[in-house]
C-alpha angles and dihedrals in degrees: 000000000000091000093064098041083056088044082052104054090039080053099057104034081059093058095048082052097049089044090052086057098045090057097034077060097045095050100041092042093111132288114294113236106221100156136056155049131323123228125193113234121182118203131181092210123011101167109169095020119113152141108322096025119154116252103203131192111196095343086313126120110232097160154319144279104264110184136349127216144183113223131209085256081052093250125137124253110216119186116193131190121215133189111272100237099050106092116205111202112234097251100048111117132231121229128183098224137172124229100234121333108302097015139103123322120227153150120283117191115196108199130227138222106234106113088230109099114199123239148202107340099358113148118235092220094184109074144140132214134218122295102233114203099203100046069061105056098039084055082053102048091043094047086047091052092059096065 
Protein backbone atom coordinates (compact mmCIF):
# COMPACT_ATOMS: atom_id res chain seq x y z
CA UNK A 1 0.00 0.00 0.00
CA UNK A 2 2.76 2.43 0.76
CA UNK A 3 4.42 1.66 -2.42
CA UNK A 4 1.39 3.09 -4.61
CA UNK A 5 0.65 6.14 -2.51
CA UNK A 6 4.70 6.97 -3.18
CA UNK A 7 4.14 5.96 -7.11
CA UNK A 8 1.52 8.28 -6.82
CA UNK A 9 3.12 11.32 -5.51
CA UNK A 10 6.52 10.62 -7.98
CA UNK A 11 3.79 10.49 -10.54
CA UNK A 12 2.52 13.34 -10.03
CA UNK A 13 5.18 15.28 -9.20
CA UNK A 14 6.29 14.15 -12.67
CA UNK A 15 3.10 15.60 -14.41
CA UNK A 16 3.29 19.13 -12.60
CA UNK A 17 7.09 19.04 -13.98
CA UNK A 18 6.36 18.15 -17.24
CA UNK A 19 3.39 20.81 -17.24
CA UNK A 20 5.72 23.38 -16.09
CA UNK A 21 7.76 22.56 -19.22
CA UNK A 22 4.91 22.45 -21.69
CA UNK A 23 3.91 26.15 -20.73
CA UNK A 24 7.71 27.53 -20.02
CA UNK A 25 7.91 26.21 -24.37
CA UNK A 26 4.52 27.83 -25.53
CA UNK A 27 5.21 31.05 -24.12
CA UNK A 28 8.88 31.42 -25.02
CA UNK A 29 8.34 30.09 -28.29
CA UNK A 30 8.98 33.26 -29.90
CA UNK A 31 6.92 36.51 -30.08
CA UNK A 32 3.66 36.14 -32.00
CA UNK A 33 3.35 38.74 -35.06
CA UNK A 34 -0.34 39.98 -35.05
CA UNK A 35 0.07 43.21 -36.74
CA UNK A 36 1.53 44.45 -40.11
CA UNK A 37 1.94 44.43 -43.51
CA UNK A 38 2.08 41.45 -46.10
CA UNK A 39 4.59 41.15 -48.60
CA UNK A 40 4.46 38.60 -51.73
CA UNK A 41 7.64 36.35 -52.01
CA UNK A 42 8.05 33.83 -54.88
CA UNK A 43 10.51 30.68 -54.34
CA UNK A 44 11.42 27.95 -56.60
CA UNK A 45 11.97 25.53 -53.66
CA UNK A 46 10.93 26.31 -50.09
CA UNK A 47 11.30 22.74 -48.37
CA UNK A 48 11.01 23.16 -44.64
CA UNK A 49 9.30 26.50 -44.83
CA UNK A 50 5.42 26.82 -43.57
CA UNK A 51 2.96 28.47 -42.03
CA UNK A 52 4.59 30.42 -38.65
CA UNK A 53 8.13 30.65 -40.00
CA UNK A 54 9.98 32.89 -38.98
CA UNK A 55 10.73 35.71 -41.50
CA UNK A 56 14.24 37.29 -40.14
CA UNK A 57 16.08 40.50 -41.11
CA UNK A 58 19.92 40.40 -39.82
CA UNK A 59 19.30 37.31 -37.07
CA UNK A 60 16.04 39.40 -35.90
CA UNK A 61 12.36 38.16 -35.97
CA UNK A 62 10.05 40.85 -37.93
CA UNK A 63 7.65 38.90 -38.62
CA UNK A 64 5.98 35.22 -39.85
CA UNK A 65 5.10 33.00 -42.94
CA UNK A 66 1.75 33.70 -43.52
CA UNK A 67 0.38 31.47 -46.43
CA UNK A 68 1.84 29.18 -49.00
CA UNK A 69 0.68 28.70 -52.53
CA UNK A 70 1.22 26.91 -55.44
CA UNK A 71 1.09 29.04 -58.48
CA UNK A 72 0.02 28.18 -62.29
CA UNK A 73 4.65 28.25 -63.19
CA UNK A 74 4.68 25.79 -60.16
CA UNK A 75 6.33 28.27 -57.91
CA UNK A 76 5.39 28.86 -54.55
CA UNK A 77 3.64 31.80 -53.40
CA UNK A 78 4.85 32.79 -50.05
CA UNK A 79 3.12 35.64 -48.21
CA UNK A 80 4.81 36.89 -45.43
CA UNK A 81 3.68 39.39 -42.61
CA UNK A 82 6.22 41.97 -41.01
CA UNK A 83 5.99 44.20 -38.14
CA UNK A 84 4.64 47.23 -39.05
CA UNK A 85 7.26 49.42 -38.01
CA UNK A 86 9.98 47.76 -39.53
CA UNK A 87 10.39 49.42 -43.04
CA UNK A 88 12.15 47.09 -45.91
CA UNK A 89 13.61 49.18 -48.63
CA UNK A 90 12.24 48.03 -52.36
CA UNK A 91 15.40 46.54 -53.56
CA UNK A 92 16.31 44.34 -50.44
CA UNK A 93 16.36 40.29 -51.43
CA UNK A 94 14.75 37.38 -49.91
CA UNK A 95 16.74 34.22 -49.10
CA UNK A 96 15.31 30.52 -47.49
CA UNK A 97 18.07 29.97 -45.01
CA UNK A 98 18.93 27.13 -41.64
CA UNK A 99 19.97 28.11 -38.46
CA UNK A 100 22.53 26.42 -38.16
CA UNK A 101 22.98 22.92 -40.12
CA UNK A 102 20.40 20.85 -39.22
CA UNK A 103 18.20 23.48 -37.65
CA UNK A 104 14.90 25.62 -38.54
CA UNK A 105 14.23 26.97 -41.96
CA UNK A 106 13.11 30.60 -42.42
CA UNK A 107 12.90 33.75 -44.31
CA UNK A 108 15.89 36.10 -44.45
CA UNK A 109 15.34 39.43 -45.81
CA UNK A 110 18.24 41.17 -46.70
CA UNK A 111 17.43 44.64 -46.92
CA UNK A 112 18.36 47.33 -49.80
CA UNK A 113 19.53 50.89 -50.02
CA UNK A 114 17.31 52.45 -52.05
CA UNK A 115 15.29 55.16 -49.65
CA UNK A 116 11.62 53.60 -51.17
CA UNK A 117 10.15 50.98 -48.53
CA UNK A 118 7.76 48.78 -49.87
CA UNK A 119 4.05 48.52 -48.52
CA UNK A 120 0.88 46.47 -48.19
CA UNK A 121 1.04 43.64 -51.02
CA UNK A 122 4.40 44.65 -52.68
CA UNK A 123 6.41 41.54 -54.13
CA UNK A 124 10.07 41.04 -52.95
CA UNK A 125 11.35 39.92 -56.89
CA UNK A 126 15.01 39.13 -55.79
CA UNK A 127 15.03 35.78 -53.84
CA UNK A 128 16.80 32.77 -53.34
CA UNK A 129 15.61 29.16 -52.56
CA UNK A 130 17.00 26.27 -50.25
CA UNK A 131 20.11 24.71 -50.83
CA UNK A 132 19.04 20.79 -50.90
CA UNK A 133 21.64 18.59 -50.20
CA UNK A 134 20.44 15.90 -51.64
CA UNK A 135 19.27 17.39 -54.89
CA UNK A 136 23.07 17.83 -54.42
CA UNK A 137 24.30 14.63 -53.91
CA UNK A 138 22.17 12.91 -56.32
CA UNK A 139 23.73 15.67 -59.02
CA UNK A 140 27.28 14.28 -57.55
CA UNK A 141 26.81 10.78 -57.72
CA UNK A 142 25.22 11.07 -61.27
CA UNK A 143 27.82 13.28 -62.52
CA UNK A 144 30.24 10.87 -61.01
CA UNK A 145 28.48 7.83 -62.92
CA UNK A 146 29.14 9.44 -66.39
CA UNK A 147 32.69 9.23 -66.26
Amino acid sequence: MKGNVLEAIIGGVVLIVASFFMYFAYTSSGEKVKQGYVLLTRFEDVSGIMVGSDVKLNGIKIGMVKSLLLDENYQANVNILIKEEVKIPVDSAAHVSTEGLMGNKFISIVPGFKEEKLKEGDEIEVTRSAVNLERLIDKFLIGMGKK
